[in-house]
Each structure stands twice: as structure tokens, then as C-alpha cells.
N, C-alpha and C positions, 0 to 999 in steps of 0.2 A: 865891379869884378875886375881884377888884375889877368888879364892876357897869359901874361907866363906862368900865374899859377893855375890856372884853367886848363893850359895846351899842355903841362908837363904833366896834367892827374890824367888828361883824356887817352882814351885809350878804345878804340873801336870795338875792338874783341871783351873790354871790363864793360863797357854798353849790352852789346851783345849780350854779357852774360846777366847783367840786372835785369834785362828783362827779359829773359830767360827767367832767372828766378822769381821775377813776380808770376810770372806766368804758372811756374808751380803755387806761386804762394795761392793762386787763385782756381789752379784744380785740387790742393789741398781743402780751400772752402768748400768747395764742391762738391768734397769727400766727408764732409765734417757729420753729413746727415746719419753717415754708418754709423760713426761714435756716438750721437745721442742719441739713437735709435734702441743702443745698449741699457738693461735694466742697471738699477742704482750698483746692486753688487758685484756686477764687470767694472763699471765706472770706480769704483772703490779701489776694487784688486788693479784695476790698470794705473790708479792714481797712486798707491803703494808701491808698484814694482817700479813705476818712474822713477819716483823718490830712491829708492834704496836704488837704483843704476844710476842715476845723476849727481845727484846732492853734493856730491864728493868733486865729480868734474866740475860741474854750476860755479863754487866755491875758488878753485882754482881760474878757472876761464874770467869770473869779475875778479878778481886780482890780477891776472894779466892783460884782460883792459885796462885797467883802473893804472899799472903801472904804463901803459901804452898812450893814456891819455896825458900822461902826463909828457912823456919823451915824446913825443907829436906837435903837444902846444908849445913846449920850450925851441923845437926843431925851427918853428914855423915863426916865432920869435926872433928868431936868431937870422936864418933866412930875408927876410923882412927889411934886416938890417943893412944884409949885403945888398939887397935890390936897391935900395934909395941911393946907393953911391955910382951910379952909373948912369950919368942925367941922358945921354943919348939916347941909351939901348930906354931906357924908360918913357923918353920920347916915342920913339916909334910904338911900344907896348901899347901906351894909352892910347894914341889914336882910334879915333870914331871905328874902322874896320876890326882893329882887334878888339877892342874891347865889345864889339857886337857879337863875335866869335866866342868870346869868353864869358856874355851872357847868357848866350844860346846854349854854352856850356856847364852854365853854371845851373842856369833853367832845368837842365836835364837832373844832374844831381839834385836839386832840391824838389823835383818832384817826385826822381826815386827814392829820395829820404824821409821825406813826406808821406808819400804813400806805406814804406815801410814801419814809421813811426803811426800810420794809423792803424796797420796790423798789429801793430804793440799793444796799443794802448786798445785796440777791440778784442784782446788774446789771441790773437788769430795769427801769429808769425809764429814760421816756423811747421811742422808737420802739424798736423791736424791731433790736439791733444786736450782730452776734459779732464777736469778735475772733479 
């Protein structure tokens, strides 16, 4: 893990708030029992009215990732480039301390990504919602 790209995302207060947010993500679980507690024909009408409030946003929002994902990866490409021309400052970066810093950093994100990717993939991200 590179140091400078580590210390330039981290952000004490963007920490604070992921888990903040897991922490809903995890009394929205909590809360999930209301929702299936519901007979098949709430389940139904509440999976309709999603549908017809969302669908429209859904649509647009993965088009605006999708074009984010791209201006991101080119960014960081590009970035990338500038760093390697700068053998000192890149000296110092890689050293053993920074780079322990920017694992511990990096550690953080990928267990916030992780963990949020396994709300994804259990349907469970996001407010508490059945289909």
C-alpha cells in the first residue's frame, strides 16, 4: 500500500462516519424482523411502491457510477504517473513507518468494503427492505 494514497483518502471524520453507517447498517438488521413479520400482500404492495418510487432513480444513479468509475480509474492512472517521477519524496513514502500507516489504512477500508460488500451480497445493505 502506497503511503500517499492512503493519508490523502484518510480522513478521521469519513472513518467516523463508516462506522457510523455500519452501525445503522446493523440496527437496520435488527429491524428487518418488522418487515417479514408482514403477510405476503404488504410484502407485495411495499415491493410495487418501491419499484414505481425508485426505478427511475436506480437507473440514473448506476449510470452515474458507472460513468464515475470510469473518471476515477483514469484519474488514478494518470496520478500514478506523477508519483514515480519524484524518487525522493517516494523514498521517504515507502519507508517501513509509512507504509505501516498506510496498511493500517488501508486495512480499515477493506474491511469497511468488505463488510459492506457482504451486506450486498446478503441483500441486506441499505434500509431494511423485502421483496
Amino acid at each position: 500500500m502506497s503511503f500517499l494514497s492512503q493519508s490523502e483518502k484518510y480522513d478521521p471524520q469519513t472513518a467516523a462516519e463508516i462506522i457510523n453507517d455500519m452501525q445503522s447498517e446493523l440496527d437496520d438488521e435488527l429491524a428487518l424482523k418488522d418487515t417479514l413479520d408482514l403477510d405476503v400482500e404488504e410484502k407485495m404492495e411495499n415491493a410495487k411502491d418501491f419499484l414505481k418510487e425508485n426505478a427511475e432513480l436506480i437507473n440514473t444513479q448506476l449510470e452515474k457510477i458507472k460513468e464515475l468509475n470510469k473518471a476515477i480509474r483514469e484519474a488514478v492512472a494518470f496520478n500514478r504517473t506523477l508519483q514515480e517521477h519524484d524518487a525522493e519524496y517516494h523514498n521517504l513514502i515507502t519507508s517501513d513507518e509509512y507504509l505501516d500507516v498506510a496498511n493500517k489504512i488501508a486495512e480499515f477500508n477493506v474491511t469497511a468494503s468488505s463488510l459492506s460488500d457482504f451486506l450486498i451480497e446478503s441483500g441486506r445493505r441499505g434500509r431494511a427492505c423485502l421483496f
